[in-house]
N, C-alpha and C positions, 0 to 999 in steps of 0.2 A: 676143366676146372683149375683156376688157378690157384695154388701151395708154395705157402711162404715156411721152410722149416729151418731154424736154428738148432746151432750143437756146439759144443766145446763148454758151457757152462761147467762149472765143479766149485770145489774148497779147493782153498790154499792159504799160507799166511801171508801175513801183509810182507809188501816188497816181491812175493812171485808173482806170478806173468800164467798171462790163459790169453788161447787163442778164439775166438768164438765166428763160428762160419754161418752163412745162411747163404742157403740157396731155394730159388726160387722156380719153380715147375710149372707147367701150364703156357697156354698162351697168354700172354698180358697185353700182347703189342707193344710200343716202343716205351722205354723204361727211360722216365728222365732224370729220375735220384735213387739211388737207396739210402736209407737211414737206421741208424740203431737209438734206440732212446732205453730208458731204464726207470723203474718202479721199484723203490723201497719201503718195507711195510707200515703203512700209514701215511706215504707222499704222493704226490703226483707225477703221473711218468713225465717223465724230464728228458729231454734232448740230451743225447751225447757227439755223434756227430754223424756226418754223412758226406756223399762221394757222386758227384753226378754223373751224367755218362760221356764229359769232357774229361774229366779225373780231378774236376776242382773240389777240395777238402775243406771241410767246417769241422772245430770241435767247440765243443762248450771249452770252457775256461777251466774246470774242474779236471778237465783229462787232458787238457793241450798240455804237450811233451811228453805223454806217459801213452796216449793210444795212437794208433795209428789204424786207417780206414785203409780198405785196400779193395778192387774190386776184379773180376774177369766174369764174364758172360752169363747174364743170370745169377749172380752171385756178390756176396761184398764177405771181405772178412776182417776182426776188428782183433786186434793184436793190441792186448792189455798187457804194460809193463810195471812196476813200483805200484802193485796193487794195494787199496789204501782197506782200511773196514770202511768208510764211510761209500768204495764202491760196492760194496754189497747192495746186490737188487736182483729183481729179475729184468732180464735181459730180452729188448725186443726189437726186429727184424721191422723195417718197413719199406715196404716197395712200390716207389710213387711211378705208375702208368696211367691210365687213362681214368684207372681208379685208383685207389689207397688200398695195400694188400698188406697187410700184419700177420706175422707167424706167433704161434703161442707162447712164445718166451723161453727163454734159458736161464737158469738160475746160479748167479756166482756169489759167493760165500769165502768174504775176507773175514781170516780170526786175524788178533791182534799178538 
C-alpha cells in the first residue's frame, strides 16, 4: 500500500523559513513528478510547485524566489524562506506514478 506522509509544517513569523518533507512509501512504480500544492481556509488548493524526476522545477509565481523544491528517492523537500501570512495553508504532498498519491497535509501558520 502506498503512503504519501508530510512533516516539517509549524508557526513561525513572517520572514522565518520551515522546511517541509514528504516521503513516499509503498510500491508506486516509476514516479514521474512530485508536487506540493496548498489549501487555505475557504480556497482552493492551489499549486506551489514541483520537481520531476529529471530535477526540472516549476513554482507558482507567488513563491518563485522564496521556495525551493528539492528531491532524493521517494521523497521531495520544500524549503520555504521570507515566509509571508498570505502562505498560511495546509500543506499537500503529491506523487504522480501510475496514479495520483496525496498525503494528508501539513499545516504552516504565518503570524504577522
Amino acid at each position: 500500500q502506498v503512503q504519501v506522509a508530510e512533516s516539517g509544517g509549524g508557526s513561525v513569523q513572517a520572514g522565518g523559513s520551515l522546511r517541509l518533507s514528504c516521503v513516499v512509501s509503498g510500491d508506486t512504480g516509476w514516479i514521474y513528478f512530485m508536487s506540493w500544492y496548498r489549501q487555505a481556509p475557504g480556497k482552493e488548493r492551489e499549486f506551489v510547485s514541483s520537481i520531476d524526476n529529471g530535477g526540472r522545477t516549476n513554482y507558482s509565481d507567488s513563491v518563485k524566489g522564496r521556495f525551493t523544491i528539492s528531491q532524493a528517492k521517494k521523497s521531495a523537500l520544500l524549503q520555504m524562506n521570507s515566509l509571508k501570512p498570505e502562505d498560511t495553508a495546509m500543506y499537500y504532498c503529491r506523487c504522480r506514478a501510475s496514479f495520483d498519491y496525496w498525503g494528508q497535509g501539513t499545516q504552516v501558520t504565518v503570524s504577522s
